[in-house]
C-alpha positions, 0 to 999 in steps of 0.5 A: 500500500502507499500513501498520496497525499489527496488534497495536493494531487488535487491541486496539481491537477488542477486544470483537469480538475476544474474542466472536469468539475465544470462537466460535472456541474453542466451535466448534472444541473444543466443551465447552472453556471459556476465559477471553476475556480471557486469550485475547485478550492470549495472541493479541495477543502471538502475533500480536506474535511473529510480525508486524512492528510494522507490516504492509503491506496492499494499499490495498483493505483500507484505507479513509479517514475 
């Protein structure tokens, strides 16, 4: 098992991230407008709430460089 720490992969991500939020949003609650900024910050501290700083994840979801 290995450890990642959520929030800042997150972050890293995060221009896919708020493209994919933004899908989400559109998809989910069609004529909604959202800014994806603010969005993702919202998530990112939710996800901080209520995860560990650092969550285990099985091996076969971690790959090495």
């Amino acid at each position: 098992m290995a450890y990642v720490k959520i929030e800042e992969i997150i972050e890293h991500l995060e221009y896919g991230m708020k493209r994919a939020l933004e899908d989400a949003v559109s998809r989910t609650l069609p004529g909604v407008s959202v800014d994806s900024s603010q969005l993702l910050k919202e998530f990112v501290k939710a996800i901080g709430k209520t995860c560990s700083m650092w969550e285990q994840v099985p091996d076969k979801y971690v790959k090495p460089d």
